[in-house]
N, C-alpha and C positions, 0 to 999 in steps of 0.2 A: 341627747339620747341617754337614759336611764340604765344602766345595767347593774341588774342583782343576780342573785345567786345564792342556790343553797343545795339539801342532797342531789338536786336533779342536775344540775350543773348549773351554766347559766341562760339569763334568757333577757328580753330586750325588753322594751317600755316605750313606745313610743306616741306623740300623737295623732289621733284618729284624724288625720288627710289624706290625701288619695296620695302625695307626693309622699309619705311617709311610710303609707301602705307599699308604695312600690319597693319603699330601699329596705320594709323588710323581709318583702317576698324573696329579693337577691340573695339576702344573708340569709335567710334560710336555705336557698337553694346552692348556693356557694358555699356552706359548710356542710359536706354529706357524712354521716352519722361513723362516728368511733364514740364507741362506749365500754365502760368498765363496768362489769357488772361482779362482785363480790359474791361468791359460793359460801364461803368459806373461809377463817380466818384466826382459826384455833392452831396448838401447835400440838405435839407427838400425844402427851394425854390429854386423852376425852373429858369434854364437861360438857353438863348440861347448857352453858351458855354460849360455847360456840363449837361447827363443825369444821372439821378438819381442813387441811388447804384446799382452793378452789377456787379459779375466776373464769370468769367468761370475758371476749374481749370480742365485741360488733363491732365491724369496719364492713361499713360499706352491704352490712344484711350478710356479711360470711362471720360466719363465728367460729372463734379459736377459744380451743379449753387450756389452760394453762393450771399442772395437777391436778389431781382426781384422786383427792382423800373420799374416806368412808362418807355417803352419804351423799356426795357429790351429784347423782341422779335426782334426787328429792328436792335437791335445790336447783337445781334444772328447771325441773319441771315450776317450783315456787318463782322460778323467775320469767316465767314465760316466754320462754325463748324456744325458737322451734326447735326441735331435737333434729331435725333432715337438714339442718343449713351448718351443722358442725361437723367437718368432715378431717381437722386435725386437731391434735390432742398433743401440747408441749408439756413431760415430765421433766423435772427440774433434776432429781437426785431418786437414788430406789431408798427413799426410806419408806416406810408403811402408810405414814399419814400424810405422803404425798401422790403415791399412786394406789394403795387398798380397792379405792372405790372405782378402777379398771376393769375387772371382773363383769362386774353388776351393771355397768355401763353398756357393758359388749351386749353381753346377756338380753336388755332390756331393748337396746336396738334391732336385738333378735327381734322378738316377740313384738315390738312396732313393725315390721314389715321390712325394715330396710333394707335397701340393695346396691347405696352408692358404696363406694371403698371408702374403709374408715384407717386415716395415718396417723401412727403414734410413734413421735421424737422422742427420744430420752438419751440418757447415757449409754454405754454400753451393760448387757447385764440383762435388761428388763422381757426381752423376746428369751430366753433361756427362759427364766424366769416363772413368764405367763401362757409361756405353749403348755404343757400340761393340764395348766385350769382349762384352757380354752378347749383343747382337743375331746378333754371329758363333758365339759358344760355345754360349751358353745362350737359343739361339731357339727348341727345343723343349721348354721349362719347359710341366710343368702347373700351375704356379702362377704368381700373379703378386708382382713384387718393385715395390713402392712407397719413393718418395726422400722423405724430407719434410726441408726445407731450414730450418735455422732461424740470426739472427743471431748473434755472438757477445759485442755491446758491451755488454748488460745483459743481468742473471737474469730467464729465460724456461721458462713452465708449457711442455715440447713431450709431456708423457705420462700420463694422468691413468686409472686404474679404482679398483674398487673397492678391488682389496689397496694399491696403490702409488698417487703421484705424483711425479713426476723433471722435475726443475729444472736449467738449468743454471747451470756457474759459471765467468762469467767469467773467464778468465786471459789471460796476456798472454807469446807468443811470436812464435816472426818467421813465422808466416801466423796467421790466425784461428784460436783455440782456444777450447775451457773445457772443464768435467768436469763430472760430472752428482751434484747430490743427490738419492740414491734416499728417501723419506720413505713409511715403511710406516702405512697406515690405521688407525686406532684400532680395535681390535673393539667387538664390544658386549659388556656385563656378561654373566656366567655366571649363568646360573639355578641355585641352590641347590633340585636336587628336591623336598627333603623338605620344605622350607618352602610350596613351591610346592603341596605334596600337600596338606600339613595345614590351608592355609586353601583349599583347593578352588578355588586359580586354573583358571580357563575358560585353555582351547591358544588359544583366539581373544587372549586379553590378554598372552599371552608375548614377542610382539615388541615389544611397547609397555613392559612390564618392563622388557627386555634392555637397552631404549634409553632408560631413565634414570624412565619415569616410576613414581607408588606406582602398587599394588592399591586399590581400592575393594569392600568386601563387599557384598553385598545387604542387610547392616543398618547399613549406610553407616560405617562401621569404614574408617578409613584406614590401612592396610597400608606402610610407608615403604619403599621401594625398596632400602635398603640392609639390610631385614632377610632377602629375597628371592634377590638376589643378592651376586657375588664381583665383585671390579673384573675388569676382564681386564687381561694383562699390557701396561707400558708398551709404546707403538709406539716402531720404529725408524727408525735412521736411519744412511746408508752413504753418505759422500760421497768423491768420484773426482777427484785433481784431474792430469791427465795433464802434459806439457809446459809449464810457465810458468817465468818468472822468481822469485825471491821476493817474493810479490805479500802483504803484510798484510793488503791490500785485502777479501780472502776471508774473513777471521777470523769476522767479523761472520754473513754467513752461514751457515757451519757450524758456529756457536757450539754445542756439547756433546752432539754427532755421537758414535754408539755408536762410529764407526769410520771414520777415517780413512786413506785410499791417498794418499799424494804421491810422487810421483819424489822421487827424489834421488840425481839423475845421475853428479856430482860430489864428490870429500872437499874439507872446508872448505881445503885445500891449492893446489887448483885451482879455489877460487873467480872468480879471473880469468878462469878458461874459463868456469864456467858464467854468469860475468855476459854475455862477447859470444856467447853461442849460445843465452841466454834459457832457460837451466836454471838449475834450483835446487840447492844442496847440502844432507846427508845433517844439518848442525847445522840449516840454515834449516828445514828439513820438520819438526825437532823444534821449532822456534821456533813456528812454525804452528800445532802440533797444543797447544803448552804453551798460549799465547795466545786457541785458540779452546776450551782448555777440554775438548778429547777425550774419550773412554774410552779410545780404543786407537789408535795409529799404526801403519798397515802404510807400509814405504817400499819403493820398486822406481823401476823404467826406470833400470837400472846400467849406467855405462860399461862400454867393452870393456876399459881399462887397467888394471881394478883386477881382480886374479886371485885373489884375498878380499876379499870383501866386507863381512868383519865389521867392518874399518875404516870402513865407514857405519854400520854398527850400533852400535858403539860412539860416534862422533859424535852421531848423535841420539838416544841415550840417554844422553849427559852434559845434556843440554836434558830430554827427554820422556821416561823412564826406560820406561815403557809401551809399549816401542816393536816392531816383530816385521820380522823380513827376509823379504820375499817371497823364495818359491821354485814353480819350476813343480809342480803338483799340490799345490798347500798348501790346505789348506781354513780357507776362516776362518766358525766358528757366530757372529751375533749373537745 
């Protein structure tokens, strides 16, 4: 079996047999959708080449916004993603070109019809903040917008269901920050039909299968669980780590993260800047992602100064060779 890969993530090759067809109906069916989809990827000043911070993050058809710089809605919409299936919103830090484009967000889900409840994570700060705009603008929502405030000094459970749980991570910039690990929920095993057929497992006993345990016959025949079912695909895991300094501190937990986001503001040139502005540079974010053992490094939040960028790309791939340059509408498949 063939596998390539490129912006879309990756994808199989195999030959046209019916026995081939089947294994890759499986694997399609056993990896169910997380995707990164890139808003936004620009840092505090505005260019024409990129918009402010912004990603979208599909697991499973729910989507989670992670910052909502200016513009944020536009690229929503350019990324076709339903606007009713995003119902929380992770801020990272109140700086402007990470939440601005909250407002217009609200506002715009006015005016679509919306009525589910819309929750927004952040630091503490942000609900002071944005009740005034909202109360003036967006006082006839039919829905309601909920703040949940959480601290930023230690890693904190603030989002937990069935598909996901999102942690945050700690960093250290000049107000309160951190980034969030998305960590997708283990399935339960596949049931193997035909096995299931042939010793006449009872539908009442399927979930009890799925979830690790054997079959028992009616003539007390123990059936072993793993002759029954398939594992299901390993779960994932997508960590965010917005404005910080080069913090090692993190290593530990995002240690071997399908997927890695870190700014990297700065080329290792102008490191002296990003030490006093508490940014990281484009070798440190490969240092990070080497040290925690990654799969994949995306870097992004790029200076206005540098009019190519591939000189960060190059940088952290002298360190992390694995490394991808965010761009707006870029889609990344776990």
């Amino acid at each position: 079996m063939e596998k390539r890969s490129g912006d879309r993530g990756a994808f199989f090759c195999l030959p046209h047999d019916s026995a081939n067809i089947k294994k890759l109906v499986y694997i399609c069916a056993a990896m169910e959708k997380f995707e990164l989809h890139i808003l936004g990827c620009g840092s505090a000043l505005p260019t024409t080449r990129h918009f402010a911070t912004s990603q979208v993050v599909n697991l499973r058809e729910k989507l989670f916004m992670i910052d909502c710089g200016e513009g944020a809605q536009m690229q929503l919409r350019r990324s076709r993603l339903k606007f009713s299936r995003l119902n929380h919103i992770f801020i990272s830090h109140l700086h402007g070109d990470h939440c601005f484009g909250l407002p217009g967000l609200i506002s715009t889900f006015g005016l679509l019809g919306r009525t589910a409840d819309l929750h927004i994570h952040s630091p503490k700060g942000l609900e002071e903040l944005f009740a005034p705009l909202l109360s003036f603008f967006c006082k006839t929502l039919a829905y309601k917008v909920f703040f949940h405030e959480f601290e930023t000094k230690q890693p904190a459970l603030i989002y937990d269901d069935r598909s996901v749980s999102v942690t945050t991570i700690p960093l250290k910039h000049r107000i309160p920050c951190c980034g969030f690990l998305f960590e997708e929920k283990q399935r339960p095993n596949h049931i193997i039909r035909d096995m299931v057929d042939f010793y006449k497992v009872p539908v009442y006993e399927l979930n009890r299968i799925k979830n690790g345990a054997d079959f028992v016959t009616p003539e007390g025949e123990v059936i072993p669980n793993h002759r029954l079912t398939r594992p299901s695909a390993p779960a994932r895991k997508y960590a965010y780590c917005s404005d910080t300094i080069y913090r090692p501190e993190i290593v530990d937990q995002i240690k071997g993260v399908d997927l890695l986001f870190h700014e990297a503001t700065f080329a290792q040139c102008d490191a002296q800047r990003a030490k006093e502005t508490f940014h990281t540079t484009a070798m440190q974010a490969g240092e990070i992602a080497r040290d925690a053992d990654v799969k994949q490094l995306l870097i992004g939040h790029f200076s206005a100064r540098y009019e190519d960028e591939n000189i960060l790309l190059q940088e952290a791939r002298s360190v992390f060779p694995n490394t991808l340059l965010a761009k707006e509408n870029l889609k990344v498949t776990l």
